[in-house]
Residue frames as a rotation matrix with the C-alpha (Angstrom) as fourth column:
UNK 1
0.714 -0.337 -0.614 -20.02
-0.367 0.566 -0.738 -2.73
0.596 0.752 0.280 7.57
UNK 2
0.798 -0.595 0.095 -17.84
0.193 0.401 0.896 -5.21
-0.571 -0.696 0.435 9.18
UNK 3
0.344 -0.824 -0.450 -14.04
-0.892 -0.437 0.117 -4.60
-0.293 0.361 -0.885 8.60
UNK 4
-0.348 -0.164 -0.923 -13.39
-0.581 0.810 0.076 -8.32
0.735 0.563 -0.377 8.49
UNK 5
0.566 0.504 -0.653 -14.31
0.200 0.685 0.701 -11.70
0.800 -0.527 0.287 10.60
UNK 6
0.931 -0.239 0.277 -12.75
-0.345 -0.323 0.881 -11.43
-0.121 -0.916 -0.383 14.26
UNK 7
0.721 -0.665 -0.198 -10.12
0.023 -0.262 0.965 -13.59
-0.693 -0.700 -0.173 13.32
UNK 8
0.755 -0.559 -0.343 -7.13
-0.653 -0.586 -0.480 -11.63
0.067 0.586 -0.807 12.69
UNK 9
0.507 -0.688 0.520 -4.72
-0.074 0.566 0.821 -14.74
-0.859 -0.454 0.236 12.95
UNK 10
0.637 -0.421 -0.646 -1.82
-0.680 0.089 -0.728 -15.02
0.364 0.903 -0.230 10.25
UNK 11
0.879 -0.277 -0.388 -0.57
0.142 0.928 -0.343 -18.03
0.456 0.247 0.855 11.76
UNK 12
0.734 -0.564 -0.378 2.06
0.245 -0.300 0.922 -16.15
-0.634 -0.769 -0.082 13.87
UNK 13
0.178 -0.267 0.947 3.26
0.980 0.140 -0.145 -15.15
-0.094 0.954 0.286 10.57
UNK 14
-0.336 -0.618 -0.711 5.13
0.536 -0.746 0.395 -12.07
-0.774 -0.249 0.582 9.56
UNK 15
0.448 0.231 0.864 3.51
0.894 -0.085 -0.441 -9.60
-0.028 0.969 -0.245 7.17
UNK 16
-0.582 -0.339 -0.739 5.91
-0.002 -0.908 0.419 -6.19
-0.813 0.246 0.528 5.92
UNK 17
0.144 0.495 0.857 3.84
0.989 -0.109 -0.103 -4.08
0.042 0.862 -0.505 4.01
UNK 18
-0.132 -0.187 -0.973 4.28
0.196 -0.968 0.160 -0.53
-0.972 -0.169 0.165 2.48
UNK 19
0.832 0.545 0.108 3.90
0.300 -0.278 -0.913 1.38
-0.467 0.791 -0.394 -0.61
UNK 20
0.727 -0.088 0.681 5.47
0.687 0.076 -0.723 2.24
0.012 0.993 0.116 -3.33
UNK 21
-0.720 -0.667 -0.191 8.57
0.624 -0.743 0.241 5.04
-0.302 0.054 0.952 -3.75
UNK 22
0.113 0.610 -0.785 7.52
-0.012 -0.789 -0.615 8.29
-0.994 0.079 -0.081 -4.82
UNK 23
0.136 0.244 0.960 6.36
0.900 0.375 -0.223 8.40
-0.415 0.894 -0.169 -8.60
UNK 24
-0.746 -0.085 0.661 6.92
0.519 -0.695 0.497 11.11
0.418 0.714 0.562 -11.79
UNK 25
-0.296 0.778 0.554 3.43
0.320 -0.465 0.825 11.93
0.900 0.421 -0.111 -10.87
UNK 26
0.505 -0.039 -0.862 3.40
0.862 -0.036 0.506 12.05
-0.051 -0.999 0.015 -7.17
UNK 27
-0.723 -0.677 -0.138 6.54
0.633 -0.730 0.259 15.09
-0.276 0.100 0.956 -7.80
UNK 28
-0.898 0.089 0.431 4.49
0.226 -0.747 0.625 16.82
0.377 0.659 0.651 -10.49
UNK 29
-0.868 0.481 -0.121 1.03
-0.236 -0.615 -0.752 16.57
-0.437 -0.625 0.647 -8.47
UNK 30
-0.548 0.443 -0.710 -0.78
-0.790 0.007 0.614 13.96
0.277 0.897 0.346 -10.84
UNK 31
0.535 0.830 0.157 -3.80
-0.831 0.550 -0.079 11.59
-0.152 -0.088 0.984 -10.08
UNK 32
-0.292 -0.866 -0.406 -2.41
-0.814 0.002 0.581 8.39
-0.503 0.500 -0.705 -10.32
UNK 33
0.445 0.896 -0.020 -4.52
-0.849 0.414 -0.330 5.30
-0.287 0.164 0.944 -10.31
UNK 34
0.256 -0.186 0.949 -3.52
-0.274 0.927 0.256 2.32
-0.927 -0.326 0.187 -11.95
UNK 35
0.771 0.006 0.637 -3.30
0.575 0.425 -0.699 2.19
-0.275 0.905 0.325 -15.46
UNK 36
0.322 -0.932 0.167 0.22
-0.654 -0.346 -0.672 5.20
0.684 0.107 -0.721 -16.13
UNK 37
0.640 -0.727 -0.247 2.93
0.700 0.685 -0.203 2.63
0.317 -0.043 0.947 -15.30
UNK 38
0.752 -0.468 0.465 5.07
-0.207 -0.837 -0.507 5.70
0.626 0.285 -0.726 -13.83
UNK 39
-0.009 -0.831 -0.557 8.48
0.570 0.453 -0.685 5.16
0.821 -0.324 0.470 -12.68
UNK 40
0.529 -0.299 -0.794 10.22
0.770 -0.223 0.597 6.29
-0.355 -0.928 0.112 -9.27
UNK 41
0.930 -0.271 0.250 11.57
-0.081 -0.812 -0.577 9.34
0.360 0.516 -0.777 -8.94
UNK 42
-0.114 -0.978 -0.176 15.31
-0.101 0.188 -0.977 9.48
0.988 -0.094 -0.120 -7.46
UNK 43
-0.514 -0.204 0.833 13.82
-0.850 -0.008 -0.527 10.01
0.114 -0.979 -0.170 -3.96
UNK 44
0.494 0.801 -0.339 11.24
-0.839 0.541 0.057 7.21
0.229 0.256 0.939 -4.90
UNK 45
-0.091 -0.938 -0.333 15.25
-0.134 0.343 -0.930 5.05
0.987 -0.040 -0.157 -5.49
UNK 46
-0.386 -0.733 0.561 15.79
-0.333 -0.456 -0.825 6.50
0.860 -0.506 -0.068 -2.57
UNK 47
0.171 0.898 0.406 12.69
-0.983 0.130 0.128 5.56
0.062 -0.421 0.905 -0.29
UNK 48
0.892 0.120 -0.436 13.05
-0.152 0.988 -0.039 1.65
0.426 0.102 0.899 -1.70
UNK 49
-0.188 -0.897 -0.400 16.79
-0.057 0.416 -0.907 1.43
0.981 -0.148 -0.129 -0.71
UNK 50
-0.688 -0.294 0.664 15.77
-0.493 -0.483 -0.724 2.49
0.533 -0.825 0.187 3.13
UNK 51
0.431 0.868 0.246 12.85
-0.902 0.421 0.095 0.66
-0.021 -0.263 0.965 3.31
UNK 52
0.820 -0.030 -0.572 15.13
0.039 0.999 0.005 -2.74
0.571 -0.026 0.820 2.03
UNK 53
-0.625 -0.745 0.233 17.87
-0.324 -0.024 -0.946 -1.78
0.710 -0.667 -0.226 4.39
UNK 54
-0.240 0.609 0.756 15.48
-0.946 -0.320 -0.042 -1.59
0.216 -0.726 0.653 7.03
UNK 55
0.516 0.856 0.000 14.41
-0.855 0.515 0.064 -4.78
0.054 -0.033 0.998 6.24
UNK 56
0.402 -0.837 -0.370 17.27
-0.253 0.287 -0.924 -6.09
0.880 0.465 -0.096 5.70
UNK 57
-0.702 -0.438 0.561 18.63
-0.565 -0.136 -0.813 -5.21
0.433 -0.889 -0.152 9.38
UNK 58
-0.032 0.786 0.618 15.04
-0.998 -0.059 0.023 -6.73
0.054 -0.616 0.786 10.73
UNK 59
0.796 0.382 -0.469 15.12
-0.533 0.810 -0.246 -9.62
0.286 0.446 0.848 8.85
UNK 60
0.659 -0.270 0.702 18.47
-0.734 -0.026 0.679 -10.43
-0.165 -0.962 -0.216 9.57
UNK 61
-0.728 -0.666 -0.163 19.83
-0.663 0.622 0.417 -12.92
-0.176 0.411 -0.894 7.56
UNK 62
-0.431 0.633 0.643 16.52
0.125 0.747 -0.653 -14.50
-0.894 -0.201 -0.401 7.14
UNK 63
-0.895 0.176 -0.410 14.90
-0.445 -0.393 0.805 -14.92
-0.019 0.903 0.430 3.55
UNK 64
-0.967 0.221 0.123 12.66
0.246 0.937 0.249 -17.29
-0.061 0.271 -0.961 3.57
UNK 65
-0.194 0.945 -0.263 9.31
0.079 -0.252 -0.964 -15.31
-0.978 -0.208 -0.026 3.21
UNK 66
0.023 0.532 0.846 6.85
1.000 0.000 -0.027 -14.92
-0.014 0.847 -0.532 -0.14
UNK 67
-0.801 -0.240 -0.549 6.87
0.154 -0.968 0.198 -11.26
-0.579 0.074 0.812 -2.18
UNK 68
-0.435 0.790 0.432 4.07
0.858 0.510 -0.069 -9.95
-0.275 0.340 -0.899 -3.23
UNK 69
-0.721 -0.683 -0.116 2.44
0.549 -0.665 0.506 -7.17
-0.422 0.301 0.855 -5.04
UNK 70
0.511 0.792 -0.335 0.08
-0.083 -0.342 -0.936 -4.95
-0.856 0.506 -0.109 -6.81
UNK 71
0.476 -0.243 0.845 0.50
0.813 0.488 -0.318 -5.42
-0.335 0.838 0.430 -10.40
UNK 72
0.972 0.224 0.069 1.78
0.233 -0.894 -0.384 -1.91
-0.025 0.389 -0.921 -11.36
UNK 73
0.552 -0.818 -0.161 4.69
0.445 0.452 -0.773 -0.89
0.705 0.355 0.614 -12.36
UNK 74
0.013 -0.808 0.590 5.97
-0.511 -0.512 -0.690 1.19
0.860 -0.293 -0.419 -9.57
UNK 75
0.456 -0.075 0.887 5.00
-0.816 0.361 0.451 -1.21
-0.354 -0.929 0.103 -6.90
UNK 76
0.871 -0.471 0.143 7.16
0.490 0.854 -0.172 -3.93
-0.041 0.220 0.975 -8.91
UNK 77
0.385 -0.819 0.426 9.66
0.391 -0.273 -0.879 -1.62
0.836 0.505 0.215 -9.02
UNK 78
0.189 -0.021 0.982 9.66
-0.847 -0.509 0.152 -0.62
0.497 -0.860 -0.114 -5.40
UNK 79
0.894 0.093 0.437 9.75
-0.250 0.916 0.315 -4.52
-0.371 -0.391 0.842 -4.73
UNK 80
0.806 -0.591 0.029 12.87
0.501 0.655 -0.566 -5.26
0.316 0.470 0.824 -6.94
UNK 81
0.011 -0.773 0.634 14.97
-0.486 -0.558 -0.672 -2.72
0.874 -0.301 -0.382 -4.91
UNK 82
0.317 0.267 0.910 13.83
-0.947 0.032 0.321 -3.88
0.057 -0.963 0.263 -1.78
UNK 83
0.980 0.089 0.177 14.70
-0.059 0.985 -0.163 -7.79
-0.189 0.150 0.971 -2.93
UNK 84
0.385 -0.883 -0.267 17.80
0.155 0.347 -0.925 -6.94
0.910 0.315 0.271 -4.20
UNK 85
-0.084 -0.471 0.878 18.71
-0.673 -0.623 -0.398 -5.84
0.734 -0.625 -0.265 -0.16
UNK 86
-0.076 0.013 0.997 17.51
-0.867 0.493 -0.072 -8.78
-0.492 -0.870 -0.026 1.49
UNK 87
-0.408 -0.899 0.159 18.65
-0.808 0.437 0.395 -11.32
-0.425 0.033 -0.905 -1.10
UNK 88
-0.398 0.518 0.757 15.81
-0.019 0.821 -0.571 -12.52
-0.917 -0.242 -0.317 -2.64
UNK 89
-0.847 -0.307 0.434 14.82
0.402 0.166 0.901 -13.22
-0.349 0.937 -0.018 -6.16
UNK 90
-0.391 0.843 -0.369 12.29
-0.790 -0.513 -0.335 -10.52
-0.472 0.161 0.867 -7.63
UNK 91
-0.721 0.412 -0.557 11.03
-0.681 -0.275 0.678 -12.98
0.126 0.869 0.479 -10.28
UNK 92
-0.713 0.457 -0.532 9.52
0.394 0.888 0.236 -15.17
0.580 -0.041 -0.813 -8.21
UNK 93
-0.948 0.319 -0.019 7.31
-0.305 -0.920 -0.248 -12.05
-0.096 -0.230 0.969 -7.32
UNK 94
-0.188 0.956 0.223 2.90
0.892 0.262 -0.369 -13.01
-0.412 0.129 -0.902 -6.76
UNK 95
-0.933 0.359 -0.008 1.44
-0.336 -0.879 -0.337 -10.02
-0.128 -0.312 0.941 -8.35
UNK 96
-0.488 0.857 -0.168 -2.16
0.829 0.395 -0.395 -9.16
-0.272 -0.332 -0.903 -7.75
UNK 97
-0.706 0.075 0.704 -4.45
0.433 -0.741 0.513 -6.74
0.560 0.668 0.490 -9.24
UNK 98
0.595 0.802 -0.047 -6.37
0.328 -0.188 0.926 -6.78
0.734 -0.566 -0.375 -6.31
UNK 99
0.023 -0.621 -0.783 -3.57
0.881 -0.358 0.310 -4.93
-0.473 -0.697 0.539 -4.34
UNK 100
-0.285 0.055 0.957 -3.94
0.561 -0.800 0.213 -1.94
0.777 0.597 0.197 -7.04
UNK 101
-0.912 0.315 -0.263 -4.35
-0.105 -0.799 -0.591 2.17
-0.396 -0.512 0.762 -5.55
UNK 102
-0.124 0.919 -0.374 -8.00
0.559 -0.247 -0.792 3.07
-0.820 -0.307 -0.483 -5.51
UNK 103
-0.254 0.106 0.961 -9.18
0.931 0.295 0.214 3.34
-0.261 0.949 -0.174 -8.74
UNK 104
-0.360 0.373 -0.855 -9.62
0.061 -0.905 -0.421 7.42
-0.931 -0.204 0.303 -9.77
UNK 105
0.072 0.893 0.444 -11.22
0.790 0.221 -0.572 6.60
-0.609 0.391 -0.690 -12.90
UNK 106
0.705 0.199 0.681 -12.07
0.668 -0.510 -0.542 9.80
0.239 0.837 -0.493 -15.37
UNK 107
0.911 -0.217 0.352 -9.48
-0.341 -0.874 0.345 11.59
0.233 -0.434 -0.870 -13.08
UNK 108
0.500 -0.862 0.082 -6.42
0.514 0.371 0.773 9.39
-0.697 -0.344 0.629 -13.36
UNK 109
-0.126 -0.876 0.466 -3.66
0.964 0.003 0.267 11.48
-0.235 0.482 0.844 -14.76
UNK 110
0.463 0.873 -0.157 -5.28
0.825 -0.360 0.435 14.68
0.323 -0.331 -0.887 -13.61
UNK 111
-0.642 -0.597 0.482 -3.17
0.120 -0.699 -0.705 17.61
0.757 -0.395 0.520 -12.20
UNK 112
-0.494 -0.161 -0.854 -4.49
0.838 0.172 -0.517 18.08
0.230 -0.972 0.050 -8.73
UNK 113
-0.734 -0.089 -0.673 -5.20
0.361 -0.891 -0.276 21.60
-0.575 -0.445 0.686 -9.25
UNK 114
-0.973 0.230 -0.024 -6.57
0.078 0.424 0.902 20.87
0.218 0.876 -0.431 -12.09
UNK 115
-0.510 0.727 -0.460 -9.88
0.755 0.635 0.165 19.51
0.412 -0.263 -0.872 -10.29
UNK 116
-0.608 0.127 0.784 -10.21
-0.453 -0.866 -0.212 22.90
0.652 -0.484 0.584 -8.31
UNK 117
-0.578 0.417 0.702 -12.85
-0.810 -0.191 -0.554 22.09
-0.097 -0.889 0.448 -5.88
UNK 118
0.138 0.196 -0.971 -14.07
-0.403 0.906 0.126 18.35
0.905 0.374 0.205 -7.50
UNK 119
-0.056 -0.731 -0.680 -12.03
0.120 0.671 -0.732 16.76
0.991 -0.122 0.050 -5.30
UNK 120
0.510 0.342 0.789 -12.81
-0.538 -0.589 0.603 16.64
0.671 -0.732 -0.117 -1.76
UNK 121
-0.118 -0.569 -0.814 -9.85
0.491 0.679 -0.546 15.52
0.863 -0.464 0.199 0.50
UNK 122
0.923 0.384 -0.040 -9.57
0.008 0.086 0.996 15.44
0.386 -0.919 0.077 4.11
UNK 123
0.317 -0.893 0.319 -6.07
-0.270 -0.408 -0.872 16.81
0.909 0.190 -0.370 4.35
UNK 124
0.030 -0.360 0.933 -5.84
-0.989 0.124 0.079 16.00
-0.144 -0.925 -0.352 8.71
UNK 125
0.532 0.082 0.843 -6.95
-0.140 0.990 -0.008 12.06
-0.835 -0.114 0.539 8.00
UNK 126
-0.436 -0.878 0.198 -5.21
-0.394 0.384 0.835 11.97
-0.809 0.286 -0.514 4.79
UNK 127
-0.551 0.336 0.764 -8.58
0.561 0.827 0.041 10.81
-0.617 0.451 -0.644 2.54
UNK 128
-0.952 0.293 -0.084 -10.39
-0.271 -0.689 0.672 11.74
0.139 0.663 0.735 -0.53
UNK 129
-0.729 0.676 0.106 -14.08
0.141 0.300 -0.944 12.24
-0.670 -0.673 -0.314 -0.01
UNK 130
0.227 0.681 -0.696 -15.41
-0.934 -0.050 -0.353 12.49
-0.275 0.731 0.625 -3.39
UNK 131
-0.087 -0.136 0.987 -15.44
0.255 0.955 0.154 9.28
-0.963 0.265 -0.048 -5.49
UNK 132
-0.679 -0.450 -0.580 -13.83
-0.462 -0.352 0.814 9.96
-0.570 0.821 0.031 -9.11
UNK 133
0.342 0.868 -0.359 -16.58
-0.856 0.130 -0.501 9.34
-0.388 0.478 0.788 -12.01
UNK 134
0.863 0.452 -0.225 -16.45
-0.420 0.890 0.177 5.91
0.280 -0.058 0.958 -12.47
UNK 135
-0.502 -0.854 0.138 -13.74
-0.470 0.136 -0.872 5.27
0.726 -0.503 -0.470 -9.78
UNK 136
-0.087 0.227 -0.970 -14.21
0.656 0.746 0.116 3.10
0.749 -0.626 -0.214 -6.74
UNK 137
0.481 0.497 0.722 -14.86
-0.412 -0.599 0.687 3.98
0.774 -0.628 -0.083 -3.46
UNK 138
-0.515 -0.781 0.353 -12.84
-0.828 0.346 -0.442 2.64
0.223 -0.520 -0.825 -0.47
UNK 139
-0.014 0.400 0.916 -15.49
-0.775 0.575 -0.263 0.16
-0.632 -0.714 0.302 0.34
UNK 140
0.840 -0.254 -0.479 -14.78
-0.299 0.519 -0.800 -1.04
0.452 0.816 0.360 -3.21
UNK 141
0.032 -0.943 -0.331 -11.46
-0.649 0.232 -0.724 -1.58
0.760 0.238 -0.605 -1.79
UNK 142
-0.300 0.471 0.829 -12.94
-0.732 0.444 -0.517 -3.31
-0.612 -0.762 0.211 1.46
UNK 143
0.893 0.426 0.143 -14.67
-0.244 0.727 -0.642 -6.19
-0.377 0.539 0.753 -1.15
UNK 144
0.609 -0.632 -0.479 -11.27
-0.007 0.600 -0.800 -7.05
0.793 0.491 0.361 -3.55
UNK 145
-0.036 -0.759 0.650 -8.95
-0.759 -0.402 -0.512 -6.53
0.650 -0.512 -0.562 -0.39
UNK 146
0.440 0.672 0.595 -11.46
-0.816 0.577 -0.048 -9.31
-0.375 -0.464 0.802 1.64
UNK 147
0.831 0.411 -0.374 -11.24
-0.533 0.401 -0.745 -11.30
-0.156 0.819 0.553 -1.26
UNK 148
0.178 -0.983 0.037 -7.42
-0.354 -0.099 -0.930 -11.58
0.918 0.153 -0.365 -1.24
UNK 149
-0.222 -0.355 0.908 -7.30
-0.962 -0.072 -0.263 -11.82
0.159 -0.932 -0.326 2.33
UNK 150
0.315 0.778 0.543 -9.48
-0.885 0.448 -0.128 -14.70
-0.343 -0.440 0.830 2.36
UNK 151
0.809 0.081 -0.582 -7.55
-0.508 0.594 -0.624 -16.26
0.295 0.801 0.522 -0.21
UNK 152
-0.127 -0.768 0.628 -4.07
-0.928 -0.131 -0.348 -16.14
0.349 -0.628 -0.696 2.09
UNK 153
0.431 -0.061 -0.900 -2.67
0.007 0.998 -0.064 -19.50
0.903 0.021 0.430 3.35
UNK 154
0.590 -0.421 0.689 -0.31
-0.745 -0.613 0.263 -17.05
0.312 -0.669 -0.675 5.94
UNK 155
0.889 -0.445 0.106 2.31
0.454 0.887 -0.081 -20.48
-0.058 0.121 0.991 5.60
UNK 156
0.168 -0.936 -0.310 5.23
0.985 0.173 0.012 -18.43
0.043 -0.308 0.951 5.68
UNK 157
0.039 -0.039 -0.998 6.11
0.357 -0.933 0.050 -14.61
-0.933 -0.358 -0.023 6.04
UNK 158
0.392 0.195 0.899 5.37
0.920 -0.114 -0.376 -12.04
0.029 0.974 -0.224 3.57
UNK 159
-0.830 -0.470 -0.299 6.84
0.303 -0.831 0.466 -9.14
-0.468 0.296 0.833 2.02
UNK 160
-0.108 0.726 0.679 4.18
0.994 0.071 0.082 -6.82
0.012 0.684 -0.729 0.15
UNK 161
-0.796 -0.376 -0.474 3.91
0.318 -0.926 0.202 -3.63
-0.515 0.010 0.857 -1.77
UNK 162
0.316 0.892 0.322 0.96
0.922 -0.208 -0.326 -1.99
-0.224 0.400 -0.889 -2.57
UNK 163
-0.586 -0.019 0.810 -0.07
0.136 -0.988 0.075 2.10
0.799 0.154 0.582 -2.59
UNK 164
-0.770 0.275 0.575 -1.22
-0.533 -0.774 -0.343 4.98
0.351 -0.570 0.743 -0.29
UNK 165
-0.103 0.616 0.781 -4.62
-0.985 -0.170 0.004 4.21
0.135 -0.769 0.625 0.51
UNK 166
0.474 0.406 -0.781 -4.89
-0.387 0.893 0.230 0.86
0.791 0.193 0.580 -0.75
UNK 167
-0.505 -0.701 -0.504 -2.08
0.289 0.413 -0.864 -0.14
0.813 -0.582 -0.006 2.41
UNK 168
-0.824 0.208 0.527 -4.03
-0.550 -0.514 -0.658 1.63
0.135 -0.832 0.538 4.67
UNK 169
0.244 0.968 -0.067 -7.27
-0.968 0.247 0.045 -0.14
0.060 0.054 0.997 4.41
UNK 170
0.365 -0.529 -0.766 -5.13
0.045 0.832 -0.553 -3.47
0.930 0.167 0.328 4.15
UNK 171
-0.840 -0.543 -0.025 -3.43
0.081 -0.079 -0.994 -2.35
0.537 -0.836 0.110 7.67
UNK 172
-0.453 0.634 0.627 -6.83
-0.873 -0.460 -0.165 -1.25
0.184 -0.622 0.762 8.64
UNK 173
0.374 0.614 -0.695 -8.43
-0.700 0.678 0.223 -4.72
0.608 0.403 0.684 7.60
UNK 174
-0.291 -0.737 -0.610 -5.31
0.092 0.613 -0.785 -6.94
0.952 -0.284 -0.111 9.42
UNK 175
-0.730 -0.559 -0.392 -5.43
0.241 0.327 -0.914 -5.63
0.640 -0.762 -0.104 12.51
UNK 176
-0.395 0.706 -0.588 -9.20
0.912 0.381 -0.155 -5.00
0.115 -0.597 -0.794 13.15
UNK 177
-0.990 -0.076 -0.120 -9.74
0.084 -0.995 -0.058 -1.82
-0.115 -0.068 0.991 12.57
UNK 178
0.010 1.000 -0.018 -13.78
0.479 -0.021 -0.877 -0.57
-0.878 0.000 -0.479 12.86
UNK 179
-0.380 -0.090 0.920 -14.99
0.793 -0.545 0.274 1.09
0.477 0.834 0.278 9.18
UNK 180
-0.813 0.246 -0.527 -15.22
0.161 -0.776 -0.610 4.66
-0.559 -0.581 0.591 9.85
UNK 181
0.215 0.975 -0.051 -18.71
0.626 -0.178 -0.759 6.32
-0.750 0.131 -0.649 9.31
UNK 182
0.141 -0.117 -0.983 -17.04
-0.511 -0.859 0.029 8.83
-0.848 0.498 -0.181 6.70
UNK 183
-0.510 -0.613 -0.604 -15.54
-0.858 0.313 0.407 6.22
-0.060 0.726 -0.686 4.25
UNK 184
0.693 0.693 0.197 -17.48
-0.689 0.718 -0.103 3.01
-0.213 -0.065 0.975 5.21
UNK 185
0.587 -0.703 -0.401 -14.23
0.366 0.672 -0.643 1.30
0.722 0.231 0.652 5.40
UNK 186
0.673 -0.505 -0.540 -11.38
0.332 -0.445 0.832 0.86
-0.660 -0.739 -0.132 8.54
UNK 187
0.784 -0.545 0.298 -8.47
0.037 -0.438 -0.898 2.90
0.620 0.715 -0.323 7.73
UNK 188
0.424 -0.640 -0.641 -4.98
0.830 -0.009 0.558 2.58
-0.363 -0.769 0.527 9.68
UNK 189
0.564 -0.322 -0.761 -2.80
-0.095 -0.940 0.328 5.84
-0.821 -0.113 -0.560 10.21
UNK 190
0.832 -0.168 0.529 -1.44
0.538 0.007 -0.843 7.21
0.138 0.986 0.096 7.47
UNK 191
0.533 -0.783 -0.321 2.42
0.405 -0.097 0.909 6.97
-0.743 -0.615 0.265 7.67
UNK 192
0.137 -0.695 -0.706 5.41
-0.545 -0.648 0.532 9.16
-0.827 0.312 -0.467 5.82
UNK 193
0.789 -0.111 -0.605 6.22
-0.572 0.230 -0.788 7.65
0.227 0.967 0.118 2.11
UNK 194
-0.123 -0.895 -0.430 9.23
-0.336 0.445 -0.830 5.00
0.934 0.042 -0.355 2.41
UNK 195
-0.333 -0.085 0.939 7.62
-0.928 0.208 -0.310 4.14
-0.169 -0.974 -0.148 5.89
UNK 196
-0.228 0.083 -0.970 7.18
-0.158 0.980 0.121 -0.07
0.961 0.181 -0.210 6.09
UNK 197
-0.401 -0.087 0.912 5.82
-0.912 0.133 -0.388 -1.84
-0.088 -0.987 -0.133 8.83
UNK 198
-0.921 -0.238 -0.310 5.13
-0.328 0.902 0.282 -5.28
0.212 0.361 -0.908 10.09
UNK 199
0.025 0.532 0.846 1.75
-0.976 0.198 -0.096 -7.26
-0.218 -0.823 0.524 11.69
UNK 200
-0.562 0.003 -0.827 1.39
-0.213 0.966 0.148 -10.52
0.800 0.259 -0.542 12.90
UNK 201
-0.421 0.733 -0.535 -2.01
0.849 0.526 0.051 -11.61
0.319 -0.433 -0.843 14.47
UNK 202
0.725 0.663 -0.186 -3.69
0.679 -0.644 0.353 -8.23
0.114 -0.382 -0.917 14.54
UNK 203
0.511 -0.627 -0.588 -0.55
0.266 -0.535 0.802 -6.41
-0.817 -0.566 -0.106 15.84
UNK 204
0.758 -0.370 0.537 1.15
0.303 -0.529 -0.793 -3.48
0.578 0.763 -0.289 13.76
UNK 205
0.386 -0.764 -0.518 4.92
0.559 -0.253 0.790 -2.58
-0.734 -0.594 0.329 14.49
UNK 206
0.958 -0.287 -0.012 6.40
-0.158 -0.490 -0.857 0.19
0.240 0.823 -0.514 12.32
UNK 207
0.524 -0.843 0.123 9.85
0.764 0.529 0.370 -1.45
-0.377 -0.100 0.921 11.64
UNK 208
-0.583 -0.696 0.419 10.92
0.810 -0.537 0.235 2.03
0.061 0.476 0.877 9.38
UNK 209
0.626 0.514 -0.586 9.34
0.286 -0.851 -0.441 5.50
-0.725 0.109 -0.680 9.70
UNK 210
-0.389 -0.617 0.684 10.31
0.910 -0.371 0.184 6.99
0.141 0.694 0.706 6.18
UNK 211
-0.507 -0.070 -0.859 10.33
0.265 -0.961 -0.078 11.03
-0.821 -0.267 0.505 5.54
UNK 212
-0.504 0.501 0.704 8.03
0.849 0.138 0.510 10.67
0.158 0.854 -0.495 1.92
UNK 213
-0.962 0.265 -0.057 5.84
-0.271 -0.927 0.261 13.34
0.016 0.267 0.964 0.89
UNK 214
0.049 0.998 -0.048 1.74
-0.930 0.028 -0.368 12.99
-0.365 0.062 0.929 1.68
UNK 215
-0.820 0.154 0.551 0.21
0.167 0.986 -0.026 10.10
-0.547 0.071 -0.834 0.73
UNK 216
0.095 0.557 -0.825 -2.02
-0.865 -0.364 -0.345 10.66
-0.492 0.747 0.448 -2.98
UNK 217
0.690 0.213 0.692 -3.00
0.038 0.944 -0.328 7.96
-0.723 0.252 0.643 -5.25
């Protein structure tokens, strides 16, 4: 499977992407998926302020860029901290349901432990290697991720918040990543909760390493 067409041009355009704060369910060790709206926890607060500082210092006094989103509520809420630091107006927010976490299906809102041995993760790469009964698969996320991409004008710099894996595959997808043979989809490294970074034309710079907690749907 191809990861995407060779080119990786955004117009010399800026994209900052990262996930979400850390969620109720993320703390307690719950599936999350896409449909529980759960809020940030205080470090979650805590995660979005550092991430729009961060940006804040990069950016510089510059605003002028599009915000954009999964539809959910903690990646709009992780966006409306981060706006309120670099001076820009959440409500004029794109979301997208094609920016959603990887869909866990009969297992969203799950307890972790719950699953006992269901659930096959790759704990060194960071990935789950079962697919949740009627959940997606990452190459599912390789097809609506495309799809989006393709749709992209890259006319002026973006901001965007997604989730865990769904950024990774996005980061993997930007900057050319091959699909690995385990997942059938590329996958960029999988950085610290609260951790933002930028690419333009192929090229990833981590503008913030945050200190977050694993990286679970």
């Amino acid at each position: 499977m191809s990861s995407l067409s060779a080119d990786l041009s955004t117009n010399g355009k800026r994209l900052f992407i990262a996930r979400h704060g850390e969620t109720i369910f993320n703390l307690a060790g719950r599936i999350q998926g896409n449909d529980a709206h759960t809020p940030l926890t205080h470090r979650g607060f805590a995660q979005a302020d550092e991430m729009g500082r961060a940006l804040a210092r990069h950016l510089n006094g510059f605003s002028a860029l599009d915000i954009v989103a999964s539809d959910t509520g903690r990646a709009l809420q992780t966006l409306s901290v981060v706006c309120e630091h670099i001076e820009v107006d959440w409500h004029g927010n794109i979301s997208d349901p094609r920016l959603r976490e990887i869909d866990m299906g009969q297992w969203e809102g799950v307890y972790y432990e719950k699953l006992g041995g269901q659930l096959k993760i790759d704990h060194e790469q960071g990935l789950f290697l079962t697919t949740a009964p009627d959940g997606e698969n990452y190459a599912d996320i390789v097809v609506r991720l495309s799809s989006w991409i393709a749709d992209q004008k890259f006319d002026r710099d973006m901001l965007l918040i997604s989730h865990g894996m769904t950024s990774r595959v996005l980061r993997g997808l930007l900057t050319g990543q091959p699909a690995m043979e385990l997942i059938a989809a590329p996958m960029a490294e999988s950085l610290p909760q609260g951790s933002m970074v930028e690419i333009v034309d192929g090229v990833e710079t981590i503008i913030y390493l945050g200190m977050g907690e694993g990286e679970k749907a």
